[in-house]
Every structure is written in C-alpha cells, then in structure tokens.
VEXKE-930138 format. One record per residue (C-alpha): residue in one letter; x, y, z. Coordinates in pm, whole numbers, plus 50000, padded with zeros to 5 digits. Layout:
! residues N
aXYZ;...
//
This chain:
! residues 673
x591885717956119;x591355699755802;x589765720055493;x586545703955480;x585605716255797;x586685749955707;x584765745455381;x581605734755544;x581815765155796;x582055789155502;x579215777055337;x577385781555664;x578775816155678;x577375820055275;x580685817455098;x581065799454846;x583465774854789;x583005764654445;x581885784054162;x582245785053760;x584455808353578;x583105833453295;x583735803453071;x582035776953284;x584835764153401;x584865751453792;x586775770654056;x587675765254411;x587935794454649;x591515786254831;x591575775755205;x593325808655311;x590995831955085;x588035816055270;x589875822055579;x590645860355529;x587085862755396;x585695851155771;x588285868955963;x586855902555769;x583255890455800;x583885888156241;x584305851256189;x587425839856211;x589135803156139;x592525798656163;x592825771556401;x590115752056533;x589835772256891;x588345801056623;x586225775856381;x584525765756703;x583635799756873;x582775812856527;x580615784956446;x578685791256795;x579015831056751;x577045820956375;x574505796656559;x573755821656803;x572285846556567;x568395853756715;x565775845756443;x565355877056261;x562105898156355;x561675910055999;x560885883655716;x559495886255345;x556545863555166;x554895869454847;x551335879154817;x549145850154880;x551735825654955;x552105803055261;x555115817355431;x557435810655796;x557335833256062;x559345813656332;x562315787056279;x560355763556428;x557345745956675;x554785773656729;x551745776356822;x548525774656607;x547385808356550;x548525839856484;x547505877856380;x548545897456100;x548165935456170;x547715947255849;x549765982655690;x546916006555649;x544655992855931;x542675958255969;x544055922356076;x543375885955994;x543955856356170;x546965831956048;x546795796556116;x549895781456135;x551005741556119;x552185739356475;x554785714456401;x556335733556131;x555865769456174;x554635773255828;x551035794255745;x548245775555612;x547315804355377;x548855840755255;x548345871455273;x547045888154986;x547635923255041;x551185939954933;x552975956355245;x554775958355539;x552175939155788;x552955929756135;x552475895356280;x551945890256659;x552965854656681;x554195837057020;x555055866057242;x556705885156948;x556015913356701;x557545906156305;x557415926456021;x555895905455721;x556755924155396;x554365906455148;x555255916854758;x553595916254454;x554575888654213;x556635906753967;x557635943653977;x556155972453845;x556465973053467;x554825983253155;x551725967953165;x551215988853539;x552066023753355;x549186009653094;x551176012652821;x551495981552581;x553476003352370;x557355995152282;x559466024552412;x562576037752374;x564336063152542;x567926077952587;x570666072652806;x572976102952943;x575866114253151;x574636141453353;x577606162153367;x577866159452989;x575146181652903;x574996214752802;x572326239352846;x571626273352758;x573236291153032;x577056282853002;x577936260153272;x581406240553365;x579046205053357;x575336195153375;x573066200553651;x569656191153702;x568296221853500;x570046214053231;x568476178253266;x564906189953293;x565846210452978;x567276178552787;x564666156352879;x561866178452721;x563846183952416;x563666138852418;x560036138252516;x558716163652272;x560756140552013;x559446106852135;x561416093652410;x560076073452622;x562746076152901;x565666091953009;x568446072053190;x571126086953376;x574156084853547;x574276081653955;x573496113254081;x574526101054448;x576336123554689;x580086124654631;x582276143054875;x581746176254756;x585466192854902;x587146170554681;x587256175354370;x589026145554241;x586276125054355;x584176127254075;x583226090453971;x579176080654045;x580246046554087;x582616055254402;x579396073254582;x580246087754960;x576386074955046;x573506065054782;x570666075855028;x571206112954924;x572226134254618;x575116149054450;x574486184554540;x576666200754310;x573796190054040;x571106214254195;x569766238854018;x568746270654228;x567246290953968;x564536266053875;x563746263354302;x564616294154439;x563756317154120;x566236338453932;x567096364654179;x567686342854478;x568746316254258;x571056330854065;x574766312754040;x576396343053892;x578986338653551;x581076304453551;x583806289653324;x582076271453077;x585356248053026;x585966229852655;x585356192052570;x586206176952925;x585046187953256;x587906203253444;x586196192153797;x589436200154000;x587916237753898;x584316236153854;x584026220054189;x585296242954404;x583946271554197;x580046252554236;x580356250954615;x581556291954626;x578376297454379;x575886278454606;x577476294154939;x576386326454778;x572546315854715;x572546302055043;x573446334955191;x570646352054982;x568306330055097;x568506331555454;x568246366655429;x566026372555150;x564026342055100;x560226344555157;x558566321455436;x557376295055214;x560286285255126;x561766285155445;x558856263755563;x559806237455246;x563536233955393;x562616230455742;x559766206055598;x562616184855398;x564826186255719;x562636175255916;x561576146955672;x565216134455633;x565686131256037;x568746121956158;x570236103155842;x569996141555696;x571836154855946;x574236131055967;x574836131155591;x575176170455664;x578266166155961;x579846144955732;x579926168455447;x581106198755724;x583616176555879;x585136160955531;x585676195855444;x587256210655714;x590106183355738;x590196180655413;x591116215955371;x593306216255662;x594616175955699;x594056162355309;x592186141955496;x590176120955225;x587706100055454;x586586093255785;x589236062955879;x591586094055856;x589836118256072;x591546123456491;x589806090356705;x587476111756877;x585236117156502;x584716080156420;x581586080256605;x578806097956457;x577056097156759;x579976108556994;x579966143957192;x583086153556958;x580936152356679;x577756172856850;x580466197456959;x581726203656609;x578136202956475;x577046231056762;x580086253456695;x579796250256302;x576146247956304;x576066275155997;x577986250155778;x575686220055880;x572956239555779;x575046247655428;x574966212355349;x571146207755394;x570366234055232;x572316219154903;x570656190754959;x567176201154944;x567756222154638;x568926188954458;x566016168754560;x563316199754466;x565306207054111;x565606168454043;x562246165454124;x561826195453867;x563236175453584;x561086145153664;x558356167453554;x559496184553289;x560186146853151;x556346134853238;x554906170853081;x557026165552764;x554706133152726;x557476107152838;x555836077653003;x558596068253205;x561106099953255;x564166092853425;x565746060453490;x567936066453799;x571456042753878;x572086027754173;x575446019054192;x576545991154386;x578446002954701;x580126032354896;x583276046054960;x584186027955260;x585846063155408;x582426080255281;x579016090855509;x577026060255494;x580336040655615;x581136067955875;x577146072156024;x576106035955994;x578686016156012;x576945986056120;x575275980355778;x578365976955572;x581245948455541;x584475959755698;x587495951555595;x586235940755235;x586265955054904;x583935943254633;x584765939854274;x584785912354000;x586295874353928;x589015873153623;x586545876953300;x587235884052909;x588255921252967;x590065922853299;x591925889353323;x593295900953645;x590025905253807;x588825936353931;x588775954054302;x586295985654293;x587196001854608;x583986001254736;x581835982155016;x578695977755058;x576055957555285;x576935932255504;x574165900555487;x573945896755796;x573605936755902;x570655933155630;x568995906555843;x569615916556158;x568565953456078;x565605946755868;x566595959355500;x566485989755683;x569556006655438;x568665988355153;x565105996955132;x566586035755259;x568956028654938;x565876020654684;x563566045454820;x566106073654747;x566546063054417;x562896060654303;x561366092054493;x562216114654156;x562116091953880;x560196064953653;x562736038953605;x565476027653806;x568456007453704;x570495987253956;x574115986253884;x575515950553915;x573075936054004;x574355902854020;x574675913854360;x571635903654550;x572635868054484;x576615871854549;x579585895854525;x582955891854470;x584425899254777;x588445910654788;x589985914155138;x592165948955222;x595505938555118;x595155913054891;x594565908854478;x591335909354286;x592275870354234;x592405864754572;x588455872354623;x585195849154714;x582125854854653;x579605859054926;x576085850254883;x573095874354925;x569415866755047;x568545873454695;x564885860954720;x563945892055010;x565725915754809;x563715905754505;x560765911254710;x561295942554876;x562325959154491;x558875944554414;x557065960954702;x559115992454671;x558585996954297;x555115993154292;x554856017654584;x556636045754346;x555326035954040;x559236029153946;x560586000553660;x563295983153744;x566355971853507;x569065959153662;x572685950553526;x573605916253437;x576885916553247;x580005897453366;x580145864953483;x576515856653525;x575565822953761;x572935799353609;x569385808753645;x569815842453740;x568025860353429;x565705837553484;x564825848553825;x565075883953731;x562475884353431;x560165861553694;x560505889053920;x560085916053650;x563285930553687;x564365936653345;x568185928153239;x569785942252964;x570745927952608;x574005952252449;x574185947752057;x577965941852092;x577035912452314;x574985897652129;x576665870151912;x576385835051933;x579745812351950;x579925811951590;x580005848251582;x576645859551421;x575135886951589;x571455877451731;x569145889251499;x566565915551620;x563145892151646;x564895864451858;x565755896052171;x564025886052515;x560595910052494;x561065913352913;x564955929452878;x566255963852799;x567755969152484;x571075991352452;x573475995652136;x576465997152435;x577156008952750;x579396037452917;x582256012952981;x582475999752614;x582616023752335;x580186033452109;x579106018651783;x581186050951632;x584736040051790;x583776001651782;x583776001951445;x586736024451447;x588566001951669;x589296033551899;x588746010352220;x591665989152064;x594106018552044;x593376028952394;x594205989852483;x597535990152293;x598316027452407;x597866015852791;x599515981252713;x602735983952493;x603475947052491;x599805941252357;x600125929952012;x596965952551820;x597425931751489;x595125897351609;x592935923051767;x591955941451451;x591695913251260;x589465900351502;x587535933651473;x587355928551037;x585325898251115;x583045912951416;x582465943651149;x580915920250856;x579285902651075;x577505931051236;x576885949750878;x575535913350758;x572635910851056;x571975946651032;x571505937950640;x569665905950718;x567175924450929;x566385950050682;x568625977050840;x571675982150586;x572355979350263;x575215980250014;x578915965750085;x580305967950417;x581746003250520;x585386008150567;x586446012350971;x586816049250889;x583376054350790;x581106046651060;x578066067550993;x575676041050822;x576756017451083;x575866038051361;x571866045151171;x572026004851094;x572395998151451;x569656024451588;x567486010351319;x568335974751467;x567845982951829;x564505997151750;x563485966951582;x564805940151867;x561755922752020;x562375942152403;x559375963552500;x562405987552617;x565276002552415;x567336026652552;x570176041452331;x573406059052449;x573506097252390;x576986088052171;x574966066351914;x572546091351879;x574976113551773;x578016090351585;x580276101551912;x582946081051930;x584836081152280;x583576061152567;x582466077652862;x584446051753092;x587256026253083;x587396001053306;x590605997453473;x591936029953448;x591996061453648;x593806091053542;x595356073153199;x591526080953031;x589456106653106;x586546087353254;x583226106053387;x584676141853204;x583906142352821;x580736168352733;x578246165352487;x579566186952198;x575956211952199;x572676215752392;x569446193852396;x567836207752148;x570056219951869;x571766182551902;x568596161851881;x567346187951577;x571046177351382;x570326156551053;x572176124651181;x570236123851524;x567126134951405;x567076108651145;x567936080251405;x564906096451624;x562726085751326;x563856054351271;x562906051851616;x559556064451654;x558836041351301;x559106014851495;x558086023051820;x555376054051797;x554746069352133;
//
C-alpha cells in the first residue's frame, strides 16, 4: 500500500495529515502514527486487505438522523435526491412546510425559530437543531456595562467554619463577599465528579464523568439545615490540602448526615431527592454503581478504574452489575444522596452570587475529557475514543509534547448518537451558573490524539464537526441564560478566534501573552472588546512570582541541566517591558521595581487589566492578593503541589486587606457595576 492512499483514507477518516507547528512551521503526521491512529479509531490500515474493508466499513456509515442549521438559514436534511417537500414539527408545538430543491436536498428557506425541531422528510424522522447566531452574551443579560469578576480554586477557600478545603458553602460565602464589592463574576475550578474512594485523585482536569458533580464539595448545612446537616469538627489542615486525609474523613462526615436524614429528615425533603433521582434517570444511577463499585474494589483490590474491575463488571448493563446494585442498594443510594446535596448547595451559591448583585455569578469549567477508567467511560462507553489519549503537539513550554491521560468523545459516536453526551456534558455545566468556560477548546475543531503506548510526539490530530458543536453551545447557552468563554492557548490553527468571536464564544487574552515579536506588551486599548481578559492563568504563575521569577526556579529545580542564567536575563527584559506599558498606559510610575519587590507590579497590572478594551476581565484570586505560587504546573505530578495550595484567610477579611481592597477599586474605577 503506498502512503498516499493511506493519506487520503485518513483524511476521509478526519485526520489530518498535515498541520503547522506552534511556530507555523509545516508538519506531516508519519505513515505509522496515522496508522495506529485508525487501528484505535476501529479503522484499521496496515495492508491494503484492511484500507479496503475500512474504507467500506467508513462508507457505510447511515446518514445521521440528527443535523444542525442556524436560524433562518437554508440547511440539508438528506445527502442527497429528495423529494420536494417536507415538514418541520416545531419544539414547543406548530409545523411549517419545507420546500426542498429536489435535486440537491438543500431547503429553499430556514427556520427561524431556535430549537430542537423535527423534520418528517422521505419516510424518516430528523432532529433539526436550529441555533441562534452567536451565543448568549452581554448584550442578552442587558448589561452594556464592562465587568470584571474573580477567578478561584474551590478547594482553596476558607470559610468561617474550619474546614480541610472549600466546599460549595464556602463558595456561596466568597462569592457574596465579591458581589457586595463589585464583581461581576466568579469563575471556578471544575467541580466534576472525581472518584471519591481515592483520594489521590484530586485533579478537576482528570474528571471520572463531567455530567455530574464532585460531591465532596456539598454543603449539607446550607440544604439540609444545621441539625441534619451538620458535618461535625474536621482538621482544618495548614497551607496545602492534605486530600489523602480530608477525603476519606469528608465521605465518613457525609455517611453520617446521610444516616440522619433517612431517619430524621422531614417529607419534603425526601420528596426533593426522590424528585432529583428521578430527574437524573438512569445516567444517575449509573453514575451512583460506579461510585459503590469503585469503592468497594478499591478498598479491597486497589483497583483504580473500571478496565481493572473482574470481566463480569465491564458492562453497566450486565446482571453482575444489577446484582451488586440489589445487594448494596444502601450504598447506591449513599452516592445519590451526595449527589443531590451538591447540585441543591451549588445551586445555593449561584444565588447567593445573583443576590449579592453579580450579573453573571459563577463561571463553571468544563474540562476537556474523562478518565478513561472513570463512570462516563465505564456506563457509556460508546461515546468515547478507545484506545486514545488526548493531549498537546510539542509547543514553547513542553517541547516534548504533552499526553493528558484523558479521553474524550469519539466524532463519530457524536454523530451517530446525536450530541447526545455532549449536549448531557454542557447542560450539566450551565444548570447552576452564569458563565461557563470550556477548557481547550481548541477541541471542537481537532485534538491531539496520542495512541496507548506511544509518546506525546507520536500523536495526530483528529478533526471535530466544529460547526454543530458551535451551534448546539449556541442553542444551549441561550436556553440557560449561560456566557460562554472558551480556552484558546497553545498552538492555535488559523481562523479559529475568528470563528469563536463570530459565534460569541469569547477567548481569552493573558497579560503575560500579550507581546508582540518585538517584545512590547499590547497596550490596554488595542485588547479584542469580544475576549476575556485575565492577568494569568492557574498553570502559569502569578504576576507576584512572574516577576519574581519563582516559575523559573521551579524549572531549574525540576531540570538540573537547565541553565537558569539566559532565562533570567530573558525575564530583566520581559520585566521593563511590562513596567514600561503599564507606565505607558497610565498604570505605573517611577523606575522599574527590583524582582524582589513585586507589589506595585501586581496593582499596575490590575489597573491594566481593568483598563484593556474586553467587556470581560476576570482576575486570578493570587493577583488580587500579590500570592505568588501557581496553583498548577504543567508537567508535573507529585514534584509540585498542584490543585492543594489554600487561600491564606476567608472571603471577607481577604477582599477587606489594604492591597486587595485597593486593586477592587481600581477595578470598579474603571468598570462600575
């Protein structure tokens, strides 16, 4: 088989044979990359016996029964030759009439209404999703005001009950400290459901499924009341979060409220949980096995995911797993329970955001995949890629490419099964919040995809119907009232911000990104108005430790042989350069502090952010208050302590400090609420 008929099939198959670098520099994908690629994707090519069933097996496909158009846009229901006339049922009750052009399959005219319509065309029913132009934004919440808001680790905050790590009523308490001081908005970190038996499985990014929530995070009390509520004393821990501690000690805590309430609880709130049960169907309860059955072999096996678990559990659906379910029905019933105190107490905070005047509240994070040994991978297996990892191409910071560990949705399981677990995945994430940011999400046009056994260099990427996902965020966000921001760093392919701000989906501009190739930093007026401004992000350290150089030592102290001397001078330059925009723009003045003092830098670049041209500006909780450790670093595991560091006091009493109330008014100057 010669390559370009291996090429040719992969493009078929939506991977991509060439692509540019982070520098824009061409690359080929390698004949046996592509080929390992297929194999994983049930496509395989290594000889041309297996090019030519695959290419059938691909051919084959049946035209998909659920399609997206925009509003008022001719559209294509069929693949081809059709008749001439068709009806739209419409969501919400009424029809029209479609005409179609009978020799292409294309409509003569749109549908105006938003929704999920069906279309009765030629002996078959398809669901039309028809989106709004652009999704929700700021003009929608009628507010032509510029806002800012915060951005926080969860776990990190403190409240005024001492806790081993944030939950949501410690969030609810933070984010009406921010509104009553201005805020706008309050991002977060993934709150997504982890596996709760172990506790070294603590990341957000590494989620066991994004369609429900970490339940570790609920807060009783503010459901349940104090007396049923009530999670009795707990270590309160130091600086980092020991979670190989708190963990275990959370799950004991809410074992003992669960107790209370089945015996104690009054019959409204009964009727709430069997309401919420109910509501969740059979994704709940199959979110709920998971959790029972990853903790019993866990405790007794180390058993760390599902691949891992005796034969007889892979199947969700098999009579093993309704026999274990029947005879540990009490602990099923445990993990719903958890679950529907999360989603009432996150709920809870949404509120106490809106009533502290915040137009937005929370921003919720979707991050991009799933533990491939996690529930989503173990009850619907069909959505996902097997047998790949996703992760990143070689770039500035990782020259050896990254591999995530995670999975996510196959393209063709997204087609085939109508968006069903990626609209389940957005849904989720908006039903408690204003804003929602998507994490990579460079994604819904094409992933880097690594196969099991081999090196992040030895990836593809593998394209994404990126137009219907666009669409069904549209539809989705202006359903929940939800803005959408979604995260472009990394090697970014032409035209892609420019599709997102046409579709409304805001990207984000980071201060320390911001400099052109001569090295001057962008100054404030010449920001995109349609992006969301940050200072920095969780993986890169705040302004603080920048200007420190902290993020250098931790490079040298994890690589010896790194030489820290062209770094830091590097660094010198970056620094005057910084201090000189924030000086140009009226933000800083005087000579250029030294790397040890970094508190005028950190108020020049809050006053900068608030003066950049985006009608959004969300600053890091560490800028706000000079911190200077990052809550992540990328590439490492145990050698930093990523996801653990707390905030060092509670909502109020931090915001009310003289640095961070000082930054809140250079905030509200230029950006009044």
């Amino acid at each position: 088989m010669i390559d370009a008929e291996l090429e040719a099939f992969a493009l078929e198959a939506g991977v991509l044979v060439e692509w540019e670098d982070v520098h824009g520099a061409p690359r080929r994908t390698p004949p046996q990359t592509l080929r390992a690629v297929l194999a994983a994707l049930g496509l395989p090519a290594s000889t041309q016996g297996e090019l030519r069933d695959s290419r059938a097996r691909l051919a084959a496909m049946p035209a998909p029964d659920f399609i997206t158009a925009q509003a008022g846009q001719p559209f294509r229901p069929l693949g081809g030759p059709c008749g001439a006339h068709a009806r739209m049922r419409l969501e919400g009750g009424g029809a029209v009439d479609i005409a179609l052009d009978p020799e292409t399959g294309f409509t003569l005219q749109g549908v105006e209404r938003p929704g999920y319509h069906r279309l009765e065309v030629a002996g078959r029913e398809i669901t039309v999703a028809v989106a709004p132009a652009r999704a929700y934004g700021l003009d929608d919440l009628a507010s032509q005001r510029r806002l800012w808001g915060l951005a926080v680790q969860l776990y990190s905050l403190r409240g005024a009950d001492p806790r081993p790590f944030g939950d949501f009523g410690d969030l609810a308490a933070f984010a009406g400290a921010a509104g009553r001081r201005g805020a706008g908005a309050l991002a977060i970190s993934p709150v997504h459901a982890l596996f709760a038996a172990d506790p070294e499985r603590f990341s957000p990014y590494a989620p066991s499924s994004r369609l429900f929530l970490n339940g570790l995070y609920a807060d009783p009390v503010a459901v349940l009341g104090p007396d049923l509520g009530d999670l009795g004393a707990q270590a309160t821990g130091d600086d980092l979060v020991a979670w190989s501690d708190a963990i275990p000690q959370r799950l004991a805590a809410l074992r003992r409220v669960h107790a209370r309430f089945t015996s104690a609880a009054s019959a409204d709130l009964k009727a709430d949980l069997k309401q919420f049960e109910a509501e969740g169907g059979d994704d709940l309860r199959g979110h709920a096995r998971f959790e029972a059955l990853h903790g019993t072999l866990f405790a007794r096996d180390g058993a760390r995911g599902w691949p891992e678990w005796p034969a007889e559990l892979h199947d969700a659906a098999g009579p093993a797993v309704a026999a274990f379910a029947a005879e540990r029905d009490d602990e099923v019933a445990f993990h719903i329970f958890v679950q529907w105190l999360a989603d009432r107490s996150l709920a809870r905070a949404q509120n106490a955001a809106r009533a502290a005047g915040m137009p937005v509240g929370l921003v919720t994070d979707v991050a991009v995949g799933m533990d491939p040994g996690g529930s989503h991978a173990w009850s619907r297996p069909q959505d996902l890629l097997a047998g790949l990892n996703i992760g990143a191409p070689p770039d500035a910071f990782q020259a050896n490419g990254q591999d995530w560990g995670v999975t996510t949705f196959s393209p063709r399981a997204l087609a085939a099964t109508g968006f069903e677990g990626f609209l389940a995945t957005l849904r989720s994430a908006m039903r408690h919040a204003g804003g929602v940011r998507i994490d990579h999400i460079l994604g819904l046009r094409r992933l880097w995809v690594v196969p099991h056994g081999s090196g992040p260099t030895e990836g593809a990427y593998l394209t994404y119907p990126m137009q219907d996902l666009m669409r069904l965020i549209a539809i989705e966000s202006h359903r929940h009232g939800v803005l959408v921001i979604g995260e472009d760093l990394g090697t970014v392919p032409a035209g892609m911000r420019e599709t997102l701000n046409a579709g409304g989906v805001r990207g984000m501009q980071v201060l320390l990104f911001e400099q052109d190739r001569a090295g001057a930093f962008r100054p404030p007026g010449r920001w995109s108005p349609g992006a969301c401004a940050m200072t920095t992000t969780h993986d890169l350290p705040p302004i603080a430790g920048w200007w420190r150089a902290t993020d250098i030592d931790w490079r040298v102290r994890l690589q010896p042989d790194l030489e820290a001397a062209p770094l830091l001078a590097e660094r010198d330059t970056q620094r005057t350069a910084l201090w000189e925009a924030f000086q140009a723009a009226g933000c800083a003045a005087g000579p250029c502090p030294a790397p040890d003092a970094p508190a005028a830098v950190v108020d020049g670049a809050v006053a900068f952010l608030a003066k950049t041209s985006c009608d959004l500006a969300i600053l890091p909780i560490e800028d706000l208050l000079g911190l200077e450790a990052q809550p992540n670093l990328p590439g490492t595991t145990t050698q930093h302590p990523n996801w653990r560091r707390r905030l060092p006091g509670s909502g109020d009493a931090l915001l009310a400090a003289s640095g961070p109330a000082g930054r809140i008014a250079s905030l509200n100057k230029e950006r009044p609420r």
